[in-house]
ChimeraX commands (.cxc) that place a marker at each C-alpha (Angstrom):
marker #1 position 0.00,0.00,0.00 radius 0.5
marker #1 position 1.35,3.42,-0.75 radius 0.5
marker #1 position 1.04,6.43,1.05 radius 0.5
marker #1 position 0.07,9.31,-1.26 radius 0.5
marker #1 position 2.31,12.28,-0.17 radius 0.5
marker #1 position 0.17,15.56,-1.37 radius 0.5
marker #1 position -2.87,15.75,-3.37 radius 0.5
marker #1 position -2.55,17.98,-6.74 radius 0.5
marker #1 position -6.20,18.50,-7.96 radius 0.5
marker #1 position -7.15,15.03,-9.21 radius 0.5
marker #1 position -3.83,13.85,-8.93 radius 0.5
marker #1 position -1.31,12.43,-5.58 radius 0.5
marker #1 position 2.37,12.98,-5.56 radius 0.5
marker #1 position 3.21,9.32,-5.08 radius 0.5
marker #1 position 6.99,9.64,-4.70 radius 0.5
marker #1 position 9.90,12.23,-4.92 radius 0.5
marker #1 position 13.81,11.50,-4.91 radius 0.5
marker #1 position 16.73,14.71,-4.64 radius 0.5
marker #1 position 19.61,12.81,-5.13 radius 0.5
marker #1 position 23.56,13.76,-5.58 radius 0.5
marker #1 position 26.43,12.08,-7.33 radius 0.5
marker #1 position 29.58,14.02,-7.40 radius 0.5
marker #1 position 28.97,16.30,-9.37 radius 0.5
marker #1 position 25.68,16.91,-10.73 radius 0.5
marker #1 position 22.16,16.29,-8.46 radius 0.5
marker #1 position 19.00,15.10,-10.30 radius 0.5
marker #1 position 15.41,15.73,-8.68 radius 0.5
marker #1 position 12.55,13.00,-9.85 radius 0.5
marker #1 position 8.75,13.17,-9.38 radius 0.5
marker #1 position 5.84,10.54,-9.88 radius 0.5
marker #1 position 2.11,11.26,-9.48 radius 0.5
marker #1 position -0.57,8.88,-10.08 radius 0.5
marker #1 position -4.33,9.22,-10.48 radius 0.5
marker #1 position -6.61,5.93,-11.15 radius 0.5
marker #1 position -3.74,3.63,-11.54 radius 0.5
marker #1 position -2.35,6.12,-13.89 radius 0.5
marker #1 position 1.38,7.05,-13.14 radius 0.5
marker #1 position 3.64,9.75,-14.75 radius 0.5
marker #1 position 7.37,10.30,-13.69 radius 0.5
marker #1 position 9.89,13.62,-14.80 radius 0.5
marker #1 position 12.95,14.15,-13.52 radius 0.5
marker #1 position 15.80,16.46,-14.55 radius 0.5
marker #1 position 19.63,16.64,-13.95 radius 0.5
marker #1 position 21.78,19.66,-12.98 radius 0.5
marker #1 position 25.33,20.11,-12.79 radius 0.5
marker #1 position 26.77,20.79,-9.10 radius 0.5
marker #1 position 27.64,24.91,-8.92 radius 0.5
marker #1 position 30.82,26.21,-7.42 radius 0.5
marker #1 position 30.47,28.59,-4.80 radius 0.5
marker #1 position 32.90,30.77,-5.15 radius 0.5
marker #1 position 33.29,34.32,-7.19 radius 0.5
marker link #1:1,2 radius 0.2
marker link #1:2,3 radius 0.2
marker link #1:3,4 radius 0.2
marker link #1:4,5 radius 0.2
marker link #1:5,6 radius 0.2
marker link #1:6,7 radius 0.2
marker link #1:7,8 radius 0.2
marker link #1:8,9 radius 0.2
marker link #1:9,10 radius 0.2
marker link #1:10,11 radius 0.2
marker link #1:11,12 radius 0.2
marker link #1:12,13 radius 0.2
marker link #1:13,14 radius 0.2
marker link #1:14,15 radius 0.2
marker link #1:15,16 radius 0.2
marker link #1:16,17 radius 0.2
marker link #1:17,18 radius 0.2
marker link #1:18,19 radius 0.2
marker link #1:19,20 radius 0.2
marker link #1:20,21 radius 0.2
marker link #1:21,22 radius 0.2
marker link #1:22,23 radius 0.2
marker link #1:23,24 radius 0.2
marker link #1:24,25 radius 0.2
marker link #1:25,26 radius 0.2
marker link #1:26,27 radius 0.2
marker link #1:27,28 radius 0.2
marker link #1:28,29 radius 0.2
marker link #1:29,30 radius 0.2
marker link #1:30,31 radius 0.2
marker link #1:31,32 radius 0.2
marker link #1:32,33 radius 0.2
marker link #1:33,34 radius 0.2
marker link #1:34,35 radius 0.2
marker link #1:35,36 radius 0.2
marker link #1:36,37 radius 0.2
marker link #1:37,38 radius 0.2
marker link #1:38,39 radius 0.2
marker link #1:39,40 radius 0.2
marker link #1:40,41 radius 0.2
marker link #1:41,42 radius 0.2
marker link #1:42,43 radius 0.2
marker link #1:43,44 radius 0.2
marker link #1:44,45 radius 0.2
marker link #1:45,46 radius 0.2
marker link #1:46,47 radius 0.2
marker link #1:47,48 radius 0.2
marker link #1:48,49 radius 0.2
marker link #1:49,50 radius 0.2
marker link #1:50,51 radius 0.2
view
């Protein structure tokens, strides 16, 4: 049994992941509605701090 974390209209976020390799961190999202589930995600490079 899942545990739906937020509802989004008709939709539930089902699951989120912020993860980091060294390097880059990539954040992915699923939501499902009736069954229905649809994932994004998206990388981005690990800034520098510095000036």
């Amino acid at each position: 049994m899942k545990k739906m974390v937020m509802r989004m209209g008709d939709w539930f976020m089902a699951l989120y992941n912020l993860s980091h390799e060294k390097g880059q961190h990539w954040l992915t999202v699923s939501f499902e509605r009736d069954g229905e589930t649809c994932s994004s995600g998206t990388y981005y490079p690990e800034l520098a701090y510095h000036q």
